[in-house]
N, C-alpha and C positions, 0 to 999 in steps of 0.2 A: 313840620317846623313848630317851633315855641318861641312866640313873643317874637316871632321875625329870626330864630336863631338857629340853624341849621345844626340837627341834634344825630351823634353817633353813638350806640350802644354796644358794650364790647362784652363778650361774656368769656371770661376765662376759666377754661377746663381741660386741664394737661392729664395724661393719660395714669401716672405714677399716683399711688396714693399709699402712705406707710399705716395709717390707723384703719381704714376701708379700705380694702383691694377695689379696683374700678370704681371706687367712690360716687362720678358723678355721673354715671349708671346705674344708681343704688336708685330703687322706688321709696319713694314715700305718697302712700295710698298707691294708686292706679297707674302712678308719671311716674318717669325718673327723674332725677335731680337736675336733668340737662332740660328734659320734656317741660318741669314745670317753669322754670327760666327763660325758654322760650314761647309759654304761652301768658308768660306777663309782657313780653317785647311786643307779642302779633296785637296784644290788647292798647297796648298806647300809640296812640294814632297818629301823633304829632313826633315820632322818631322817625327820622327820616332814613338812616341805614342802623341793619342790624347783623354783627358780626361773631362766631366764634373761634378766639385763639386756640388752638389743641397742637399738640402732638400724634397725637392717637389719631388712628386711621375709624375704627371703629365709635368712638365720640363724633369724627367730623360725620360720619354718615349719619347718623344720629340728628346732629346738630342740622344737616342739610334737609334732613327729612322734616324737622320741625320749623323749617322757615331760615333759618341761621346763615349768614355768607359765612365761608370757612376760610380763615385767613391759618396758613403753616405756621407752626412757629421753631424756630431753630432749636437745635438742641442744646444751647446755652440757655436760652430761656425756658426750658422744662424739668430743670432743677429744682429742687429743695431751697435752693441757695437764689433764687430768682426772686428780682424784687418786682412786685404787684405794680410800680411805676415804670420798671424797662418794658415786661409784659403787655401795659397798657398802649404805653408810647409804639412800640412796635407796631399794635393791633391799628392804633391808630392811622397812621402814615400809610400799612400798607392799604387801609380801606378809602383814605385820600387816594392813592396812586390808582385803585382800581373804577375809583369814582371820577377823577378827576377833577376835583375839587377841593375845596378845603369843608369842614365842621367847624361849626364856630363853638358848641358847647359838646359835652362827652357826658356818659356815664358808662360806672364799673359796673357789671352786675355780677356777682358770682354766683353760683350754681346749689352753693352751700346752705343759702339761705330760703330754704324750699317754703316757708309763709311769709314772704315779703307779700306787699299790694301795690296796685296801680299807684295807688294814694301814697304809697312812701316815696316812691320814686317822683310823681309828680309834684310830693313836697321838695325835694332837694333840689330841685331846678328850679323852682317857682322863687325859692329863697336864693339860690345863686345869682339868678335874676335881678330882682328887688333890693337885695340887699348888696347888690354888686361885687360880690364874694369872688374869687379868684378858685376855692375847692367848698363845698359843701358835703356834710359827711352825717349817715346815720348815725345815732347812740341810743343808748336805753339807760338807763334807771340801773344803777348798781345795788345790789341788794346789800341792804347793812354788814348782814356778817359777813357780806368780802371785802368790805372797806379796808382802808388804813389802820383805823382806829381799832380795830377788833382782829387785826394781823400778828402774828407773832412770829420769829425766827426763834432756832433751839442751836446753844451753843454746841463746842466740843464736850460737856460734861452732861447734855441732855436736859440745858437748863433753859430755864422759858423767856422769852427778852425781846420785849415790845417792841413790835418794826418803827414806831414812831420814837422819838424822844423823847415826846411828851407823855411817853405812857399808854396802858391799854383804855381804852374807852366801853364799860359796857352798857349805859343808857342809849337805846339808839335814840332816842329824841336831842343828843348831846351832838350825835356825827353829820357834818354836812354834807350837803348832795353830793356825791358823786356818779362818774357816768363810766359805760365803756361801747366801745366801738361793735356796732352787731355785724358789721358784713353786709349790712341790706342793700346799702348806694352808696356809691360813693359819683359825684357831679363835677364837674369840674372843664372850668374855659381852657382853650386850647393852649396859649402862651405857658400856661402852668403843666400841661404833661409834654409839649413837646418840647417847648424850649426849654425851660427851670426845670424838666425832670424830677416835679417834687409834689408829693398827697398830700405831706404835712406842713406845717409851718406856718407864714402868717397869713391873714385875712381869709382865715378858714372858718365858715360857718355849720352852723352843728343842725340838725331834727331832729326831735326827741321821739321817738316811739314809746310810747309810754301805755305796752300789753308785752305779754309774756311771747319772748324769741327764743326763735335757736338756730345755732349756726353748728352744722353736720361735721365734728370734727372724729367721733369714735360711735360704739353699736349702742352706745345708750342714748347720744343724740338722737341717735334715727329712731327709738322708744319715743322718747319726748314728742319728737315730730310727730311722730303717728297717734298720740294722744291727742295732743293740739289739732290737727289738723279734724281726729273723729270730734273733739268737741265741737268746733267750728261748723262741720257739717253738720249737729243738732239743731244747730240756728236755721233758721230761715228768712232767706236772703231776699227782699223785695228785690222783681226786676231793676227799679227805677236806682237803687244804689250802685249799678255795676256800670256807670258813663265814669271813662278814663279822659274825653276830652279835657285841655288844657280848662279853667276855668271853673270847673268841678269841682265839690269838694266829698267828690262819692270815692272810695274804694273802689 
């Protein structure tokens, strides 16, 4: 439990993948993408269940092996066309029905995001919490030249035409922050995925991850990843920064 709230984690990973074949079978370093997913859940101690939605027969073994409840998921929700909030809701209810009870908070965790930490996840609860947020969501730090301001669209005749109104922008000290959605967590109370069936919209609060992410969409994420991750392993990590207990402010 966190804070008295009876906390579920759902990790979704469907067997189809169009840019990676078996994707969330894909290693980065030593783990798969499923492996290292599940050994962020076994590490926080205050989640009280931990479940994976799959299709695939070969994931849930996977998954079961690595500590995971395998909840089925139909094959309406193993689609392309499946939204990240019916998938959740599903995962949800069925691990109430198997538990018998209710969860009072949730978190998404996907499989995609092979360097999330303890510490990202236990920030988005901490702030759902506190700040009595209905969904809390990771973000990073948009880098300038993918802004607005520095976009362009090309007409019918090959011609160059400012995604804004206002023109191109090229001082980046001129463009203001923007963010985008990394994949790492997404938190959220229960009335908001099972009843309102909705991630987005209001009294959504943000965490900023503010160090270099990647979310495993095609074979040069998984490059990146494996850079990041060797660089990461050059550090050396004192014991005393790896407590995941609520209350901590270690990785």
């Amino acid at each position: 439990m966190f804070a008295g709230r009876k906390i579920l984690a759902v990790v979704p990973a469907r067997g189809g993948s169009k840019g990676i074949p078996r994707k969330n079978l894909t290693k980065v370093g030593d783990s798969s993408l499923l492996e290292r997913v599940a050994a962020i859940v076994r590490a926080i101690t205050w989640i009280d269940e931990a479940v994976l939605s799959t299709d695939d027969e070969e994931i849930a073994r996977v998954g079961a092996d690595s500590g995971l409840k395998v909840v089925r998921r139909p094959d309406e929700l193993a689609t392309d066309l499946a939204s990240s909030t019916d998938v959740w809701r599903h995962a949800w209810l069925e691990a109430e029905g198997d538990a018998g009870g209710l969860f009072d908070l949730g978190v998404l965790l996907q499989p995609t995001s092979p360097l999330r930490t303890t510490a990202d996840v236990m920030a988005c609860v901490q702030l759902l919490i506190d700040e009595d947020r209905d969904v809390v969501i990771s973000i990073s730090p948009t880098p300038s030249h993918f802004t607005p301001e520095k976009t362009v669209t090309i007409n019918d005749r090959n011609g160059l035409i400012p995604y804004l109104d206002e023109g191109f922008t090229s001082l980046r000290q001129e463009i203001r922050p923007y963010y985008f959605v990394n994949g790492y967590c997404y938190a959220a109370v229960r009335h908001r995925i099972v009843d309102e069936m909705a991630i987005h919209g209001t009294n959504v609060g943000a965490v900023i991850v503010d160090r270099p992410v990647v979310n495993i969409d095609d074979a040069f994420d998984l490059e990146v990843a494996e850079w990041l991750l060797r660089r990461e392993q050059r550090s050396v990590i004192p014991e005393n920064v790896r407590d995941s207990r609520p209350g901590s402010n270690q990785p």
